[in-house]
C-alpha positions in Angstrom: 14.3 -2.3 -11.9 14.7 -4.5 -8.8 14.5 -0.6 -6.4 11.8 0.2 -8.0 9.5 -2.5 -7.4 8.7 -1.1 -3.4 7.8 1.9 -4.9 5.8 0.4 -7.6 3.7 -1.5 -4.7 3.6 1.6 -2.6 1.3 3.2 -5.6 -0.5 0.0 -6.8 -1.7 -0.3 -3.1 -3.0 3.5 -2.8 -4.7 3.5 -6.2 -6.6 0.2 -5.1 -7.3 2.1 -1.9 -8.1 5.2 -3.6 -10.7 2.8 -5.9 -12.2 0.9 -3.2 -13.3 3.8 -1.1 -14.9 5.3 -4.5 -16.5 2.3 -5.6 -17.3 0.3 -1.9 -21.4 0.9 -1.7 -21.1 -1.0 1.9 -18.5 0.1 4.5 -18.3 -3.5 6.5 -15.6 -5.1 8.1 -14.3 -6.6 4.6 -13.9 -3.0 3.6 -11.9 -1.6 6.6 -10.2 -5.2 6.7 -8.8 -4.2 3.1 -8.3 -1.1 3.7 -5.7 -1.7 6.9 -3.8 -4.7 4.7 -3.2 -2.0 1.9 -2.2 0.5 4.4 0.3 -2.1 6.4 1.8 -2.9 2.9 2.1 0.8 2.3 4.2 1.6 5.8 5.9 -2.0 5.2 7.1 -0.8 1.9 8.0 2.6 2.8 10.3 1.0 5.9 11.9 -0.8 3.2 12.8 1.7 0.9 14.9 3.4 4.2 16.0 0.8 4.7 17.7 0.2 1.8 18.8 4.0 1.5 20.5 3.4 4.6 22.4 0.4 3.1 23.8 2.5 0.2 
């Protein structure tokens, strides 16, 4: 369960990503704000997985 739980972040954070640009009725810096955090934890978690298929 514990290797999983990148992943598991990795499509939490594009669903929400995926939700606010459908919903978001204002595009203002909160928006594009939100938007780059979801997208850092994306590349963030994807660097991790690698990692740890490099470790194995």
């Amino acid at each position: 369960m514990k290797k999983f739980i990148p992943l598991i972040v990795i499509i939490t954070s594009v669903l929400l990503m995926l939700a606010n640009f459908i919903f978001e009725e204002h595009y203002d810096r909160g928006f594009w704000f939100s938007i780059l955090s979801s997208a850092l934890i994306i590349i963030a978690m994807v660097l991790t997985l690698r990692e740890h298929q490099k470790h194995k």
